[in-house]
N, C-alpha and C positions, 0 to 999 in steps of 0.2 A: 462214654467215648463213642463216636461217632464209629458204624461198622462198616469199614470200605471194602466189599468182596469183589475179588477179581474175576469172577466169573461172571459175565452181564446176562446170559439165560438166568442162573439163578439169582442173583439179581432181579430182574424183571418177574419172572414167578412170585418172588417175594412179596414186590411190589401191587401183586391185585387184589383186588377186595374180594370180596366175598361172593358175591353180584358178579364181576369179571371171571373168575375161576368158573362159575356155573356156566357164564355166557358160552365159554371158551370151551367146558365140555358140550355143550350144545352143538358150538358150531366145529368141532371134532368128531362128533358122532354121525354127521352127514358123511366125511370123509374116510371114514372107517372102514377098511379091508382089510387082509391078510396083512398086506405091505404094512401097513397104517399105525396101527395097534401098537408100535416099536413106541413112534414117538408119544402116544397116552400114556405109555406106562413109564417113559420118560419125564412127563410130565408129573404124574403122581410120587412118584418116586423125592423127583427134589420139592415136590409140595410140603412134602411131607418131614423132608431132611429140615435140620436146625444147620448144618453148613452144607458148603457147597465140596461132597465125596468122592473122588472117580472110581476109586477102589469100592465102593458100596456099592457101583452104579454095576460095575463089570461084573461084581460077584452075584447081582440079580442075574444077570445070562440072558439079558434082554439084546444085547449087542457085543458086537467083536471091539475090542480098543482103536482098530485101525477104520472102523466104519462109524464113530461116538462125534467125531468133530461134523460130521455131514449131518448127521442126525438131530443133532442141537442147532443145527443151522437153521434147519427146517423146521424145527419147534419154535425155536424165536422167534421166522418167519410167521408160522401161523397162529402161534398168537397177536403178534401184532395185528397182522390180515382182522383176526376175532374181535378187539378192541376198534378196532375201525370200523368195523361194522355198525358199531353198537354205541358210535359216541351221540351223547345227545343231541337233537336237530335244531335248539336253541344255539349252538354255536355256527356264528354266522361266517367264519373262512371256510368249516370245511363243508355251510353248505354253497359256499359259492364255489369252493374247488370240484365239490359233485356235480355242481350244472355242468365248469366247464369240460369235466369229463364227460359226460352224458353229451356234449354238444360234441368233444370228439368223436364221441361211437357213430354218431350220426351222419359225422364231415366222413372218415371212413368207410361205410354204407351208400354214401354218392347223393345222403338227403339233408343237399346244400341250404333248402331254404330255412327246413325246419331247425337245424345246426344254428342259423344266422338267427334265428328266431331267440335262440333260449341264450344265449351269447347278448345277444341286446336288453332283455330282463334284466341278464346276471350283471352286464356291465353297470347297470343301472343300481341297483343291489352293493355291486362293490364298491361304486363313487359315495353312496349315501354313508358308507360306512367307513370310507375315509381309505379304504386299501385301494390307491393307489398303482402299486406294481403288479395287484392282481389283475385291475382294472386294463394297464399298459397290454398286458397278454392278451385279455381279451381282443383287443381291440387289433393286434399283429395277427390273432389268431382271423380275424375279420376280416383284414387286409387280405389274409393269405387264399378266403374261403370264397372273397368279392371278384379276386385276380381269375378263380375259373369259374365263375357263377356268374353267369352277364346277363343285365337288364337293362332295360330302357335309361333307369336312373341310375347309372353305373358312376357319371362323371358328377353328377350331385355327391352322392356317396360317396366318391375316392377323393374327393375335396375333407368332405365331412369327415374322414378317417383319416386322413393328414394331419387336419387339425386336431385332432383330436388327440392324437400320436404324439408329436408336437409341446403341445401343452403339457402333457402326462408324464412323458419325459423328462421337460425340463425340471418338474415339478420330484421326480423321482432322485435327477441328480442332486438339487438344493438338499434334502432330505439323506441322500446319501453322503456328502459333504457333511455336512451338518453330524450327521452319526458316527466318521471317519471322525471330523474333529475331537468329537466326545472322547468315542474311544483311546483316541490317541492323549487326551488329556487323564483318564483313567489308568493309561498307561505309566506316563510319569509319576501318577500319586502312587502306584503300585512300586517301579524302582527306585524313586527318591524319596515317594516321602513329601511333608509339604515342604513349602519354599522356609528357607533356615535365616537369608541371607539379601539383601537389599541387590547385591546382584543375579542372585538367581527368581527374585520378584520380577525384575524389569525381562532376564530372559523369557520367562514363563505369557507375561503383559504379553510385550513386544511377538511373541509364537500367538495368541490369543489372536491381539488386533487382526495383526495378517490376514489371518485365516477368515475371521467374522468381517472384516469390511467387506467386502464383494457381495451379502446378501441384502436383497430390499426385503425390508420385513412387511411394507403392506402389500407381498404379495402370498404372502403366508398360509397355510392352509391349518387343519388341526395338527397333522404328523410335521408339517414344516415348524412349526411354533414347538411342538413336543421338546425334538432334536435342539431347535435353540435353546429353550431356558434350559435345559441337560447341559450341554459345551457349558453357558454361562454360568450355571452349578460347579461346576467341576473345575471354571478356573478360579471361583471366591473360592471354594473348599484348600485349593492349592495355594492361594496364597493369606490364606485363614483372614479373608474380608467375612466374617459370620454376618452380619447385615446383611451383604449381597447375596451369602447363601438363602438364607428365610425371604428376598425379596424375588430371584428366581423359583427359589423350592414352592413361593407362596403360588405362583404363577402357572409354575407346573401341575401344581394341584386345583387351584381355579379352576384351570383349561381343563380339566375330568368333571368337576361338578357342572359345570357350566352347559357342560353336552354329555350327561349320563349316561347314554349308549355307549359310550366310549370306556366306562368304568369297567363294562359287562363283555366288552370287547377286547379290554386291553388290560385285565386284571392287575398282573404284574407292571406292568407299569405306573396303574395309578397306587398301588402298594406303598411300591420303590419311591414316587416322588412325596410319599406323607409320610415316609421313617424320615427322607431327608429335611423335610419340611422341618418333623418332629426334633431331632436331632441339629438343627440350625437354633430354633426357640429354647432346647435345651442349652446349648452351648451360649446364647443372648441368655437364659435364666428368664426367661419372657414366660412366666407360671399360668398366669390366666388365657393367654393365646394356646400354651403347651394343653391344657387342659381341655380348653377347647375344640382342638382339632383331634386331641386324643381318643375322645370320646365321639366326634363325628366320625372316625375312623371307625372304631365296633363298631359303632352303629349301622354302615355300611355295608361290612363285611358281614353282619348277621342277616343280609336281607337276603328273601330268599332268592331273588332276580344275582345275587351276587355268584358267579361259576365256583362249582367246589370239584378239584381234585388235588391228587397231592400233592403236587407242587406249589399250587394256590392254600392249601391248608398248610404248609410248612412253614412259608412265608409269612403267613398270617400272623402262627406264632410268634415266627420271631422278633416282629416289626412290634407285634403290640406288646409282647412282655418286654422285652428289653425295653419300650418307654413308658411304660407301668411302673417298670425298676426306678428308671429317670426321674418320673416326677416322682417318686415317694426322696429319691437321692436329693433333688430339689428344692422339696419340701422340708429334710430332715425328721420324716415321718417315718422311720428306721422298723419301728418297732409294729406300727402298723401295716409294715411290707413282708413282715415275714411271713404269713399266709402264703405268701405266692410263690414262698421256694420249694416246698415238695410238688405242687402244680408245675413248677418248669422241669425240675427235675425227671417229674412223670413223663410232661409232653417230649422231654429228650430224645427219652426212651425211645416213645411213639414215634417221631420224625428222624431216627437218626439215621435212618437212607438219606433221607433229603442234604443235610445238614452238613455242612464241615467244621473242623474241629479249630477254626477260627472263631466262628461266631459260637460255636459251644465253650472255648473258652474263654470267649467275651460275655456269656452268660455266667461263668464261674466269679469272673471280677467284680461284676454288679454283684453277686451276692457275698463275696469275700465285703464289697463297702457297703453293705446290706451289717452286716456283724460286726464289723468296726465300726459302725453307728451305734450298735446295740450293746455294743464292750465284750462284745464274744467273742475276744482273741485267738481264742484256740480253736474255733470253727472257723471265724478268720484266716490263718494261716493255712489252715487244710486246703481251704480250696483255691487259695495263693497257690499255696505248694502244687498242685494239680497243673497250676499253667507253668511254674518255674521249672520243673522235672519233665515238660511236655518240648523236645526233640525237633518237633516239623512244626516251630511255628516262626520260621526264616522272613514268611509275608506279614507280621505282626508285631516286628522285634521293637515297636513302640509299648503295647501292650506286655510284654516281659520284663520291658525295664520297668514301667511303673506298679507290675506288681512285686519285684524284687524290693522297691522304696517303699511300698505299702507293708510289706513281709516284715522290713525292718522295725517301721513304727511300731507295727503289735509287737511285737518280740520286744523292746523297748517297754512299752504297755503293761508286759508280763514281768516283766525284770529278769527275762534271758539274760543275760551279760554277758553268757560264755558264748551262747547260739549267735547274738548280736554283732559278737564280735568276728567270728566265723559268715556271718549274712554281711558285715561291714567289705572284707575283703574278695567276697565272692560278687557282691553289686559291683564293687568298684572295678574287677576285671572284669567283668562282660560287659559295661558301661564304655570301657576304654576299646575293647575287643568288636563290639558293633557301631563306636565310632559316630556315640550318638548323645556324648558328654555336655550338656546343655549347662546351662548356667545355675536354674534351676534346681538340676539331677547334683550336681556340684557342691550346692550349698548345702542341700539335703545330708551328703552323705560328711561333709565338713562338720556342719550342727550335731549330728547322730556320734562320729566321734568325739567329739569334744565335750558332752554330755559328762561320762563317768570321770572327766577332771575337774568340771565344777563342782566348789561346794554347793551343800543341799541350801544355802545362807542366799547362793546366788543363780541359782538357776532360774527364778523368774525373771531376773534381770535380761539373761540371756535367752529367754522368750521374748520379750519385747524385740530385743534387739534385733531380734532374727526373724520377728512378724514385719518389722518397718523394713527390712531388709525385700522379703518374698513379696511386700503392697507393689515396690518398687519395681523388683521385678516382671510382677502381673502386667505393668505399663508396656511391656517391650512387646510388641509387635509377634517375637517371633518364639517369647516363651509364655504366652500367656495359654496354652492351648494345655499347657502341662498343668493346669489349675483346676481343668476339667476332668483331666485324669485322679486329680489327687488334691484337696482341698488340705492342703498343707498349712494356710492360712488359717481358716475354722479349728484347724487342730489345736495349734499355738493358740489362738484365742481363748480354747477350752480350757491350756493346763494355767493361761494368766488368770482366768477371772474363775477358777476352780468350778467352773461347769463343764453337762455332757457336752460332748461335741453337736450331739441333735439339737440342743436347744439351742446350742449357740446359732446352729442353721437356720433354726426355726423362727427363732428373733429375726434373723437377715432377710427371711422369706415376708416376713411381716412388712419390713421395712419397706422393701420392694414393692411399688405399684403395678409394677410389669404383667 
């Protein structure tokens, strides 16, 4: 379970390596007096706690209770100050933010030319690197430095930072429009959910067009093109076009190989655009593209030009084992997947600052259909059971229905009857209760009762029946996404032609040229 401490000093202490903690005594022992000494042994103190104690803290007698909140203030502070000292020079924002600091200390000091000097390097620096708004500052800060700095070539100059202004601007609002759209369409998939309903398709369209007509795309830059294929991600995702998502997703990840500095620049985002990439060719079933990009992704991420900190190594994990899970789920390679569930389990462990307990329970489902491939029922439902008994997962409640319907089939699988029948009535009221009763979810739980009043003479009849029933289904637009969750389909086909569910997969995957 993911470990949310409220305390963000301890917290943060938690969060340094090894290497940091050394740095940070280092750069503490310069500042070390009388006064000083409170917040080191402040420091060592929660280093060393396993939580975050006040009562432990005061019964050292390092500090009074009423003078503890000032103290942690000032610990946070410097360490952070210590990590900033010490981040590596390979990262190109913050050495552009150090010049334009350094060209403040300068403008401050009254030594205007040399200020204008390092401010023209860095602006140079920040265009090649695509930032943009750091570039825009430069460039006001230029303005502001040229207004009491006069020379001969003043009126060249105040032209040449006009334009330049101007441009960088414009070029900043496309970009922020563009990132507003996103979010705002990130927004809707977060309260509603995707589009259910042919009128709420045309609302969602009809909000899109709007918005996207008013940009000319060939005047596009790297971060201008980013922000677009994002929006137009995020309205296929919304109204579940999966072509359109893998045809922007593809676009989005292009646009990072195509100018590699930009990988090393903008880590998490070239990430975030190959899970989705990944996650479009999963949902197409597209095996040999999925496989493809999966492995140019490690590949990638193991170089050493690739930035590693935590946030980046958390990510990493997630992006890659969750579609590690995918294509073995794909593939129906069930049994060849199990390897990698003590490995995620561990890396949990390891990442679970970073991590919320969304995506840690969306790593429990993949291996809950990890075990239902394998016919390991009862390790199956354990870790079903983990997201159905799990309270705070209000942003996800797609994800609780289908493993409530997965809960049942193994239970069915085992020959629960009584558990079955108890999982039959508690699906059906939260199904009715989150108001997200699909056709689908419907039929599932119609077929799952009606089960123990067929004779054993006709039960396969009533597979069939129920497989040409769910084909039918898959066609509809707005319930086919519920196939990805739950291979309902493959299942039925497994208990008519008395095979596992894996081979049946694995024959499909065959079939498949994709």
């Amino acid at each position: 379970m993911a470990n949310h401490q409220k305390d963000f000093l301890f917290v943060l202490i938690k969060s340094l390596s090894k290497s940091e903690k050394r740095q940070f005594k280092i750069f503490a022992s310069r500042l070390e007096t009388s006064s000083n000494t409170k917040f080191i042994e402040l420091f060592n103190i929660l280093d060393k706690s396993d939580a975050y104690d006040e009562k432990l803290i005061l019964k050292s007698g390092i500090i009074k209770k009423v003078q503890l909140s000032n103290l942690k203030s000032y610990l946070y502070k410097q360490i952070l100050v210590s990590i900033r000292l010490n981040i590596p020079s390979q990262n190109m924002r913050y050495q552009i933010r150090e010049q334009i600091d350094f060209a403040a200390i300068l403008y401050n000091k009254g030594l205007y030319r040399q200020s204008l000097k390092i401010l023209d390097k860095t602006k140079i620096l920040a265009l090649e690197n695509d930032e943009k708004l750091m570039a825009y500052e430069i460039v006001e800060f230029e303005k502001l430095i040229e207004s009491q700095y006069i020379t001969r070539s003043i009126q060249g100059r105040a032209d040449e930072l006009v334009v330049q202004a101007k441009e960088l601007s414009y070029r900043n609002t496309i970009s922020s429009k563009l990132s507003n759209l996103s979010l705002q369409l990130y927004g809707i998939m977060l309260k509603t959910g995707y589009v259910k309903t042919d009128a709420e398709f045309t609302y969602i369209d009809d909000y899109f067009r709007k918005h996207i007509s008013k940009f000319d795309q060939s005047k596009f830059g790297f971060r201008e093109k980013y922000w677009f294929y994002n929006a137009n991600l995020w309205r296929s995702f919304l109204v579940q076009d999966f072509l359109s998502c893998y045809k922007y997703a593809l676009k989005w990840v292009t646009l990072f190989y195509d100018t590699p500095s930009m990988i090393y620049l903008n880590p998490v985002f070239f990430l975030k655009g190959n899970h989705y990439l990944l996650e479009s060719l999963y949902m197409l079933k597209y095996k040999s593209k999925f496989k493809k990009y999966l492995v140019l992704l490690e590949e990638t991420t193991k170089d050493p030009r690739f930035p590693v900190n935590d946030n980046i190594a958390s990510l990493s994990f997630l992006y890659l084992y969750n579609n590690k899970l995918n294509f073995h789920i794909l593939e129906g390679t069930f049994i060849e997947s199990e390897y990698l569930i003590p490995e995620i389990l561990a890396k949990l462990k390891t990442h679970s600052e970073h991590l919320d307990e969304h995506h840690e329970m969306l790593f429990y489902y993949k291996i809950a259909s990890i075990y239902f491939g394998t016919e390991k029922y009862a390790e199956c439902i354990l870790y079903l059971e983990k997201i159905i008994n799990n309270k705070n997962l209000s942003m996800r409640e797609d994800l609780m229905c289908f493993s409530r319907l997965l809960c049942l089939i193994a239970h069915y699988e085992l020959g629960k009857d009584y558990y079955l029948e108890n999982q039959l009535k508690n699906t059906y009221k939260f199904l009715l209760k989150m108001n997200d009763l699909h056709e689908v979810q419907k039929e599932i739980i119609k077929f799952l009762k009606s089960l123990n009043s067929i004779y054993p003479t006709d039960i396969k009849k009533e597979f069939v029946k129920m497989r040409a029933r769910f084909i039918e289904l898959e066609k509809n637009t707005y319930e086919k996404r519920a196939f990805l969750y739950l291979d309902i389909i493959s299942w039925l086909e497994s208990k008519i032609e008395n095979k596992k569910i894996s081979d049946i997969i694995k024959e499909k995957a065959k079939l498949s040229n994709r």
